[in-house]
N, C-alpha and C positions, 0 to 999 in steps of 0.2 A: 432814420433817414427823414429829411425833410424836402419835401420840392414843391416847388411856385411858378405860375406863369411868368412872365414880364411883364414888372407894372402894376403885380400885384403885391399886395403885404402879406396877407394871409400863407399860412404855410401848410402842405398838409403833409403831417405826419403819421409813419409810418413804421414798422419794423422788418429790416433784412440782413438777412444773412450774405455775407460778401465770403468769395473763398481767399482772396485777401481784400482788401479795403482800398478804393479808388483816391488817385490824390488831385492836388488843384486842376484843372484845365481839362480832365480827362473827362469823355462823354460816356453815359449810364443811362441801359435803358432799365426798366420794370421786369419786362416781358420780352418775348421775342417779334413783339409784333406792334409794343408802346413808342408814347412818344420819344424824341432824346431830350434828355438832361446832361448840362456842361457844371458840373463840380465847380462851384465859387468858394467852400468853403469847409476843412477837414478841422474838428475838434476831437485830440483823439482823449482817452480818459485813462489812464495810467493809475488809476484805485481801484477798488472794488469797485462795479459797479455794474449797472444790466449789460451796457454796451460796451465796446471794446471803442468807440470813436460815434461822435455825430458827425453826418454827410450834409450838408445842405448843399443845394441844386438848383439849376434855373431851365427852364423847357426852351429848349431852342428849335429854329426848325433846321432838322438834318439836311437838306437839301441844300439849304445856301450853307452850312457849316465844310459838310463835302465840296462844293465850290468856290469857296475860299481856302481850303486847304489842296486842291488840285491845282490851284492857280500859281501856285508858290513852287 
């Protein structure tokens, strides 16, 4: 898994275990108590290979995410 602030380039990587694998738009946290991350981008890997899919992520803030999803 990879996840980034906003505005940042650097990525920081990481390794998880999904009980399935989140896809575009969908929010991810860490923990039960982290920030949220909104899913930008699923590379899944269809060879051998360690992963089953790279996640990359962007940290958003939950607050206005719930508030713009209430609004609708």
């Amino acid at each position: 898994m990879h996840l980034r602030n906003p505005g940042q380039q650097d990525w920081d990587n990481s390794s998880r275990e999904f009980l399935r694998l989140p896809i575009v738009g969908e929010y991810l946290a860490t923990d039960w108590n982290s920030d949220w991350y909104r899913v930008e981008l699923v590379v899944h890997c269809p060879f051998k290979a360690e992963y089953a899919a790279e996640v990359y992520a962007v940290k958003v803030d939950h607050l206005k995410e719930m508030e713009k999803a209430f609004k609708e």
